[in-house]
Every structure is written in structure tokens, then in C-alpha cells.
C-alpha positions in Angstrom: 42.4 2.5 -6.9 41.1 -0.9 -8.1 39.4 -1.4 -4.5 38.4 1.7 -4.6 36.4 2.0 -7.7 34.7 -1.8 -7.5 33.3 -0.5 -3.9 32.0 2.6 -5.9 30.2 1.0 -8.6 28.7 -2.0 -6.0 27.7 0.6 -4.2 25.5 2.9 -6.5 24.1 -0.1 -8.0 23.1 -1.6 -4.2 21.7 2.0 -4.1 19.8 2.4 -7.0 18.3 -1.4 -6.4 17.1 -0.3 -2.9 15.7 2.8 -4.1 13.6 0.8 -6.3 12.5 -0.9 -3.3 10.6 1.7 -1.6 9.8 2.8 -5.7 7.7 0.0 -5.9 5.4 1.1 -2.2 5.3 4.7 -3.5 5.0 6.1 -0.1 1.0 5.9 0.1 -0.6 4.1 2.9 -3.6 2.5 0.7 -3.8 1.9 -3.3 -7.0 1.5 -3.1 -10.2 0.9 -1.0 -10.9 -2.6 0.8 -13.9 -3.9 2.6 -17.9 -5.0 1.6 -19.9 -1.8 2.4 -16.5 0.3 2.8 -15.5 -1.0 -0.5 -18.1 0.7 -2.1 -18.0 4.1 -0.4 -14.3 5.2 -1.0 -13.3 3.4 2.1 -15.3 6.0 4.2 -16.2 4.1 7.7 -14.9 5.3 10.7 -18.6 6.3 12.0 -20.6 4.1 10.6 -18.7 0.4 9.6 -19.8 -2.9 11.3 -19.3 -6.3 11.0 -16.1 -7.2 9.6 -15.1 -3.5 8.0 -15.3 -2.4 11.2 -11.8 -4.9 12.3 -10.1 -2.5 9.5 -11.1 1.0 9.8 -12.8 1.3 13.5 -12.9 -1.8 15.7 -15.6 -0.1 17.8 -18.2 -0.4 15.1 -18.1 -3.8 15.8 -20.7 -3.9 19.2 -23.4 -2.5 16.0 -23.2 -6.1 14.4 -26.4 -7.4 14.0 -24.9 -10.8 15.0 -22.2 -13.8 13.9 -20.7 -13.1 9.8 -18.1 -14.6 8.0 -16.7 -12.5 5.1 -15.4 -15.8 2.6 -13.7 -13.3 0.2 -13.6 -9.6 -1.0 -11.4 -10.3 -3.9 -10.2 -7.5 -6.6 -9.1 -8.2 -9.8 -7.1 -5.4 -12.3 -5.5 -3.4 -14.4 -2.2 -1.5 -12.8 -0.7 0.8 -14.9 2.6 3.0 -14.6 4.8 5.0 -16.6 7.4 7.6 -15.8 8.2 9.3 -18.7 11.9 9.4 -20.5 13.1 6.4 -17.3 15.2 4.6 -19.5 18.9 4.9 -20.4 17.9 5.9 -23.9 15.3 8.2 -23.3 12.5 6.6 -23.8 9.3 5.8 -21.4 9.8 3.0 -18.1 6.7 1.7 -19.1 4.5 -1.1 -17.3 0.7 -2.5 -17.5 0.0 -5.8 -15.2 -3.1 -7.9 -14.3 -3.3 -8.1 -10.6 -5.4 -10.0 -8.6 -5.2 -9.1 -4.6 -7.0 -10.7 -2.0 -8.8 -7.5 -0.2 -10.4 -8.8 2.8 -11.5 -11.6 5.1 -13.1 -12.4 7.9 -15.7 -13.2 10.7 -17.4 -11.5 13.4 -18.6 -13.3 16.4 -21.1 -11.9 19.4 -19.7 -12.9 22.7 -22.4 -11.8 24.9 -24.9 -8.7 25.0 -22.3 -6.2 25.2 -19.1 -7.6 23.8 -18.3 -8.5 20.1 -15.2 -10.0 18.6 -13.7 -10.6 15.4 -10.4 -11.5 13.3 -9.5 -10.7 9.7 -6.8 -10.7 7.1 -6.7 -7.0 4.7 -4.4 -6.2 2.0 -4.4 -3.0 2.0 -1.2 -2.3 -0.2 0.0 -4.6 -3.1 2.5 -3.1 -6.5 2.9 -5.3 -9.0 5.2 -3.9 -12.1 7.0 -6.1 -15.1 8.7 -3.8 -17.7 10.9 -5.2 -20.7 12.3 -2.5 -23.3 14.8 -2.1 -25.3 16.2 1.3 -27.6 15.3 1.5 -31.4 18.8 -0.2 -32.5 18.5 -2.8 -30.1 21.9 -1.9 -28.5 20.3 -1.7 -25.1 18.0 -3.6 -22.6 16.0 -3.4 -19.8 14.1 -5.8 -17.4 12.3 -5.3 -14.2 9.6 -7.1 -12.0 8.5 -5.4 -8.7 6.1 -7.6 -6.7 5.5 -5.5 -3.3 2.3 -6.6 -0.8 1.5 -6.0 2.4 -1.1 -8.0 5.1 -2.7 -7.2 8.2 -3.4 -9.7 10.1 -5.4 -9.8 13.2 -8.2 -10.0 16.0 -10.2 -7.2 17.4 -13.1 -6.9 20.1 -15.8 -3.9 20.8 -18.1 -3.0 24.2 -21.0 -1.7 24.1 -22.8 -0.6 27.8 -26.6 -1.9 27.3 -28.4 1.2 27.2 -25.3 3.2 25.8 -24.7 5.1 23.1 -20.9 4.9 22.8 -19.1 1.8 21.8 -15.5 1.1 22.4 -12.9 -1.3 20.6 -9.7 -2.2 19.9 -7.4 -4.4 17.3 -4.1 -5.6 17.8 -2.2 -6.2 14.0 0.2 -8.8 12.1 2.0 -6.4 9.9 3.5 -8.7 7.3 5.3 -7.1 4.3 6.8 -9.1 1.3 8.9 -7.3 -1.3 10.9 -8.5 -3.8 12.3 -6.4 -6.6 14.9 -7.4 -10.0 16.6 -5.3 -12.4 18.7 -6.5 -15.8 20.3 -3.6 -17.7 22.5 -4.4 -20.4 24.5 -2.5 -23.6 26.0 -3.9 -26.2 29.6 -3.3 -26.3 29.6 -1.5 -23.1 28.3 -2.8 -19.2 25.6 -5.2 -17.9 24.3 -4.8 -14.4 21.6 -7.8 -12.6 20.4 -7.1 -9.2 17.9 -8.5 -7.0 16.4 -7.5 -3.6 14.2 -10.1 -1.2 12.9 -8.2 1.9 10.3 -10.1 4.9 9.3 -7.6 7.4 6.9 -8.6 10.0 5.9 -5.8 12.4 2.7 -5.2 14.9 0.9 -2.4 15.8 -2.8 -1.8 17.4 -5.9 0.6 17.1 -8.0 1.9 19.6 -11.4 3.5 18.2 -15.5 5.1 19.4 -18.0 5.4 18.0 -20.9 7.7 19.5 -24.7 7.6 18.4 -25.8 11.2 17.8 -29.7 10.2 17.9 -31.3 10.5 14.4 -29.0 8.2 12.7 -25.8 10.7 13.2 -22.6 8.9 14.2 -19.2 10.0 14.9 -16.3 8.0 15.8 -12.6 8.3 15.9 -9.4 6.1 15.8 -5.7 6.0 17.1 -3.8 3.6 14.8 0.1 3.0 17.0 3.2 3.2 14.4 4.1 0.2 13.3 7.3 -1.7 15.6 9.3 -4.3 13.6 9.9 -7.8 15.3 11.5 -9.5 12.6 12.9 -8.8 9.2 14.6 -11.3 7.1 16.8 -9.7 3.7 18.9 -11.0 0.3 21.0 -8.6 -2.0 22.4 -9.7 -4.9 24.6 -7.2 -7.5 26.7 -8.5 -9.9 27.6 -7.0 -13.7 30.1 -6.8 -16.3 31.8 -3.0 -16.7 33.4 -3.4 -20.6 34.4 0.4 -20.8 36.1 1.2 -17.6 39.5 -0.1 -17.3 39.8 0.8 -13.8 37.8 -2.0 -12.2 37.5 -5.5 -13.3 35.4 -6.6 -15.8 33.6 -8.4 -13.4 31.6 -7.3 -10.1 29.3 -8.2 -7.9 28.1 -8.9 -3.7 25.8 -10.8 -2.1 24.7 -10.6 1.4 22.3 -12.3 3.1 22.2 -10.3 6.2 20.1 -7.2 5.3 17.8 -5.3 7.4 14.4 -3.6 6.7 11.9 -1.9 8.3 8.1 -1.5 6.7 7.7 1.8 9.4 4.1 3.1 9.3 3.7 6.1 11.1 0.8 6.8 13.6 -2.7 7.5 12.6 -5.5 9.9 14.1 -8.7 9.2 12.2 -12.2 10.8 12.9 -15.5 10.0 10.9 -19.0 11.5 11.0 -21.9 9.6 9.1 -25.5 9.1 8.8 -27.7 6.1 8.5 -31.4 5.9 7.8 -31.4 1.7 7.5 -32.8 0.5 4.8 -33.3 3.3 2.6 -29.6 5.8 2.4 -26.1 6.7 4.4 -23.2 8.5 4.1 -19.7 8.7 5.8 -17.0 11.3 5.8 -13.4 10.5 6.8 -10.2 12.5 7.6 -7.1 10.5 8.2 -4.1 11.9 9.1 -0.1 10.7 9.4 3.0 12.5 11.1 6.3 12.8 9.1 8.9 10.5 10.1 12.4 9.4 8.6 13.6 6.1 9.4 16.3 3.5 7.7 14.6 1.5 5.3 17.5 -0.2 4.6 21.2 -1.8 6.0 23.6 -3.7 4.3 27.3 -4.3 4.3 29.2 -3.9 1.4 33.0 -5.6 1.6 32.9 -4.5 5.8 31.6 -1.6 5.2 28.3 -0.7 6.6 25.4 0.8 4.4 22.5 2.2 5.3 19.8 4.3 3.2 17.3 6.0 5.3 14.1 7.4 4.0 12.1 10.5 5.0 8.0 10.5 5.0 6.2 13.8 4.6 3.2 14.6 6.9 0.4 13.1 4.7 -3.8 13.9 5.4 -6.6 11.3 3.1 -10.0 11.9 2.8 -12.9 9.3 2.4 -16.3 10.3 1.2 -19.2 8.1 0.7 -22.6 7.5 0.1 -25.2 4.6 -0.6 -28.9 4.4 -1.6 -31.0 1.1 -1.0 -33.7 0.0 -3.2 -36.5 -1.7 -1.8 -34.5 -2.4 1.1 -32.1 -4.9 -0.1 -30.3 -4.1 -3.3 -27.4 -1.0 -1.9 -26.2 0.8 -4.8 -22.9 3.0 -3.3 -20.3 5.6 -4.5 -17.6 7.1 -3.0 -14.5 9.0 -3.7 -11.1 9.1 -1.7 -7.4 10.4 -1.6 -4.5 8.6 -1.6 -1.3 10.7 -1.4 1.9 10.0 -1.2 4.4 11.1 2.0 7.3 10.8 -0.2 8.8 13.4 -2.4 11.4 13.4 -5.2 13.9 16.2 -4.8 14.5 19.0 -7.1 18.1 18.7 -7.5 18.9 15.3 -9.1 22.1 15.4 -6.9 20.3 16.2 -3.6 21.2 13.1 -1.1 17.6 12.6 -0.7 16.2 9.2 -0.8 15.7 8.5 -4.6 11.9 7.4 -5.0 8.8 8.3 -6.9 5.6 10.3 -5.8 2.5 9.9 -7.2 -0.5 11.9 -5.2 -3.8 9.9 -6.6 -7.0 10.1 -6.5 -9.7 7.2 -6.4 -13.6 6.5 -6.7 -15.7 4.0 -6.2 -19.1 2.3 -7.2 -20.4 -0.6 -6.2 -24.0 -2.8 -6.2 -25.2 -5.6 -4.0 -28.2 -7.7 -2.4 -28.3 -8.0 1.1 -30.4 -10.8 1.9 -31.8 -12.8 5.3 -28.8 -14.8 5.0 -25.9 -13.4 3.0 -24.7 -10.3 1.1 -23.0 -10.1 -2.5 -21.8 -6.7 -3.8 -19.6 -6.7 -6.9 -18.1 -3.3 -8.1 -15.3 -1.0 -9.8 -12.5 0.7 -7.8 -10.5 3.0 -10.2 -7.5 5.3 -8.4 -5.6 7.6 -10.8 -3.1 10.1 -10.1 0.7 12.2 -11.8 3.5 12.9 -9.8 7.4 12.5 -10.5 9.9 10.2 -10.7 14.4 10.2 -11.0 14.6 9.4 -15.0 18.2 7.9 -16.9 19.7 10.1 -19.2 21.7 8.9 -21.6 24.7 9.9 -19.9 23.5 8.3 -16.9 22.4 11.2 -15.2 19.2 11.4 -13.4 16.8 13.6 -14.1 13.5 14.6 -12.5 11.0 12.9 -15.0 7.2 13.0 -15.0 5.1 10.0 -13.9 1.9 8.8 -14.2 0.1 5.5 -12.6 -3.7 4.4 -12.3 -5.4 1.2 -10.9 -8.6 0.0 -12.0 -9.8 -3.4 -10.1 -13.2 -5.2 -10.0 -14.4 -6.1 -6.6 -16.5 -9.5 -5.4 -17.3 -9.6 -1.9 -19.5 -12.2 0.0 -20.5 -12.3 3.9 -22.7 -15.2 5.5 -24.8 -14.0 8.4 -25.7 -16.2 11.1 
């Protein structure tokens, strides 16, 4: 009975950690928009980006380059915000505001001859960063967290153009790297403490394929297939351990620690298609629609005393929107705005006992503004990216039962970006 009940309790703490795991990713595929002129226009490229946007969101853009770049930093600095109401033990708010600072984007773009252009870049394109410490009005219980979740792409690309031709082809082949780590202290006077820590390295690859076609009067349309995302290494720590003071069934003391998890960062497949206009110069805008499949897939597996865990998560069909538009002052000061979607593919179950994977969802919503001088030689843009967005969340009643709990989150970052042309 003894065996029995320490199993139990290792286990739905090992749960609940790894829950907060994919928590802390939220099920979206961006937080927010990355890139110079992308950056600026809600991430809206697909038809129209070039130089080193174009390694990101359509490689074929890249054959447009005027000629060589380097992109030394596209930096955002922030305010992350998020609270699900009622999360803790005792009722009250699971509360957190963090600075961030996430390197967006980098890289350079390089003509190889009249019809082919290369390029390689590094994107961010997901980072979480959450430290909450509370504790109840008489002090008889605590709470500390830190979730630190980011993921790279990592990568070259390379685009042909047919002289004469108005279609351009390309394709990127991506580093997925994903690094996640995740602790949780919970402690009550007189009654149980409970520390747990996750430590999860994925790296995975996956590739794009994209066109781009010239309509004639500065209309553009182009297209991308994005492959899901294949796991080629993963690298895993859990550690639970605690002190149970009330049940007299179990030892005091707990805890595992294992070395030997497994993880997968799966992202699905993407179909993304863009029409835009550009009159250079003087004004453009782009439209995107970007769609990704449902999937389930095991995010995690462990073994707890020899017996094998896994906890599998299911991702909902899921279709973003980018939308911008720019306007250029005496042809070298941009001034752009855009607006995009971020939803989330994950969904937090009605029934608090449903064996659903036990996450939060928060659909948000983002916009964008950004100014800039494009010169001869080099372009600066600085600018504000603010997402926003409510969804739900599995709060702690008091009795430790969950309960489905409102949530709220927004992101507000300030964006530097400078590329040298050659």
C-alpha cells in the first residue's frame, strides 16, 4: 500500500511539472512578429519579403535582393505579462510580469550569380519567460516558479530567379533547437512541500519550400510549404522530491530523478500563401494566411520506479493571419503598421477530470508599428510590437482540485533592427 501510494503521489507531481512544460509554449507557433521590414508589418511577407526576412517567411523572396546584406541584430526588449486568475492553492491570482530581452533575428544575404541568391540566419521566433513568487494572506503557504522556454531556427537558404522571369523559387533547410527548463516550490505550513524541476534540449530539422510570382504593376503572390518538424536529438532531467506531513500512508519523504527523459518540440506542417503590393519608394502592403493541421504526439516519456510514463499532447487545427502596410516619406524614412493573429492549437478541457493534456490557451492578438531610414548603405528601423490576448487555464482549489480558471497574457517589446548593404 506504501508502494503503492509513493508511486501515486511521484506520479501526479511528474505530471503536473510536465504539464507546466508545454504551459510555458502555450501551444502558439509565434509570440510575436520577427524580422526588419516584416517586423513592422505584423509579420506579413510571404509575397513581398527580401533580403534576410525572406530566409524566415519565404526563401524565394530572396532572388529580389537588391544585392549582399548582413542583418547585425533585430533585437526586442519587453514587458511579458500573465495571469490566470484564482491559480493558486489559496485562491488567489498565478500572477507574473518579466523583462525579456530576445534576440529576433540575424543574418546575411549573399548574390551568387545573376540568377541565384543565398543566405543563412538565426530567428527566435518563440521565447516565455515567467517568475511568480506568492504566498496566502496568513503566510501559511508558498509558491515559486520560473519558466524560461525559447526556441531557435537555425539555418541556410537559397532562391532562383530565370533572367527574364517572373517567378522565383527557393528553399531553407532548419536547425530547430528548443531549450526549456521549468521549476516549481510549493509549500504549507504544517502540511506538504513539493520542489520539482524539468530540463528539456530538443533539436529537430525541418525545411521550406516557397514562390513568389510578379503579377505586373507591383502585385506579388507567393506561397510556402513549411515540412513538420523531425526530432534528431533530445536530451532530458526530472527531478520531484517533497515532504507529505498529513498522509500517513506514504513516507514523509518522496522524490525521483531521472535523467533519461524524452521530448519532442513537434511542429506540424505549414501551407502559407501571401498576396502584396509594392510601389518602391513611396507604399506596400502584404496579406498572409497561414495554416497548421492538428496533430497529437508524446511530448513527454519518463520512467518512474520501472514503470514507463508518457504524456502525449493533442494540437488543434490552428489558421494566423498577417496584415500589413507601410508608407515611405521622401523615399527613405518607412513608417509601417500591421496587425496579426496568434492562436493557440491547444485547448483546456471542460471537465477538470477529462484525461486531456492539462495546459493553457491563450488565442492573442498582436499589432505592430515601426519607423526607419533606409539609406545608400544601411537601414535602422526601431518600433513597438504589443500582442494581447484571454483564454483559460486548470486553477488550484483549495482542496486541490482543478478548476477551469480564466487567463489573461500580453507582450509588449521594443524592436532595434540594423542591416548593412553591400
Amino acid at each position: 500500500m506504501k508502494a503503492f501510494a509513493t508511486r501515486k503521489s511521484l506520479l501526479a507531481s511528474a505530471l503536473a511539472l510536465a504539464a507546466a512544460t508545454a504551459s510555458a509554449t502555450d501551444g502558439r507557433y509565434r509570440d510575436f512578429v520577427i524580422g526588419d521590414r516584416a517586423g513592422g508589418m505584423g509579420g506579413a511577407a510571404i509575397a513581398t519579403a527580401t533580403d534576410v526576412d525572406a530566409i524566415f517567411y519565404n526563401p524565394a523572396g530572396l532572388a529580389h535582393s537588391q544585392g549582399d546584406s548582413i542583418s547585425l541584430s533585430a533585437n526586442l526588449y519587453g514587458r511579458e505579462h500573465h495571469r490566470t486568475k484564482g491559480g493558486l492553492d489559496w485562491g488567489a491570482d498565478d500572477k507574473s510580469d518579466t523583462f525579456v530581452t530576445i534576440p529576433g533575428a540575424m543574418g546575411g544575404v549573399s548574390r551568387l550569380s545573376d540568377e541565384w541568391v543565398g543566405g543563412f540566419g538565426v530567428f527566435a521566433p518563440k521565447q516565455e519567460k515567467r517568475h511568480v513568487i506568492a504566498a496566502d494572506a496568513t503566510r501559511t503557504s508558498f509558491n515559486h516558479s520560473d519558466y524560461n522556454d525559447q526556441t531557435l531556427w537555425i539555418g541556410p537558404a537559397v532562391s532562383w530567379a530565370p533572367a527574364d522571369s517572373r517567378l522565383s523559387l527557393g528553399a531553407g533547410l532548419f536547425a530547430v533547437y528548443r531549450d526549456c527548463s521549468i521549476s516549481q516550490s510549493t509549500f504549507e505550513t504544517g502540511g506538504s512541500s513539493v520542489n520539482g524541476a524539468i530540463d528539456l534540449t530538443v533539436l529537430g530539422v525541418l525545411a521550406s519550400v516557397g514562390a513568389q510570382y510578379d503579377l505586373g504593376d507591383g502585385w506579388s503572390v507567393g506561397a510556402t510549404f513549411q515540412t513538420p518538424n523531425v526530432r534528431v536529438w533530445d536530451d532530458g532531467t526530472l527531478s520531484v522530491n517533497g515532504v507529505d506531513a498529513e498522509d500517513r500512508d506514504i513516507p514523509p519523504a518522496f522524490g525521483i530523478y531521472s535523467t533519461d527523459v524524452k521530448a519532442d518540440n513537434y511542429i506540424p506542417w505549414q501551407l502559407a500563401v501571401g498576396v502584396g503590393r509594392t510601389v518602391p519608394g513611396v507604399w506596400g502592403f502584404s496579406l498572409d494566411a497561414i495554416y497548421h493541421p492538428s496533430h497529437t504526439f508524446d511530448l513527454m516519456r519518463w520512467n518512474i520506479h520501472g514503470v514507463p510514463v508518457s504524456q502525449s499532447i493533442h494540437l488543434h487545427s490552428v489558421l494566423d493571419v498577417s496584415l500589413g502596410g507601410e508608407y515611405i516619406v521622401a523615399e527613405r524614412y518607412p513608417i509601417r503598421a500591421g496587425f496579426y493573429t496568434a492562436f493557440s492549437s491547444i485547448r483546456v478541457p471542460d471537465d477538470p477530470d477529462s484525461t486531456d493534456f492539462i495546459t493553457t490557451d491563450v488565442d492573442m492578438y498582436g499589432v505592430t508599428f515601426s519607423v526607419g531610414r533606409r539609406g545608400d548603405n544601411m537601414s535602422v528601423n526601431v518600433g513597438l510590437d504589443y500582442a494581447f490576448g484571454e483564454g483559460h487555464d486548470l486553477g488550484n482549489g483549495r482542496d486541490g482540485e482543478k478548476s477551469r480558471s480564466d487567463c489573461d497574457r500580453y507582450v509588449l517589446l521594443a524592436t532595434v533592427s540594423t542591416t548593412y548593404y553591400f
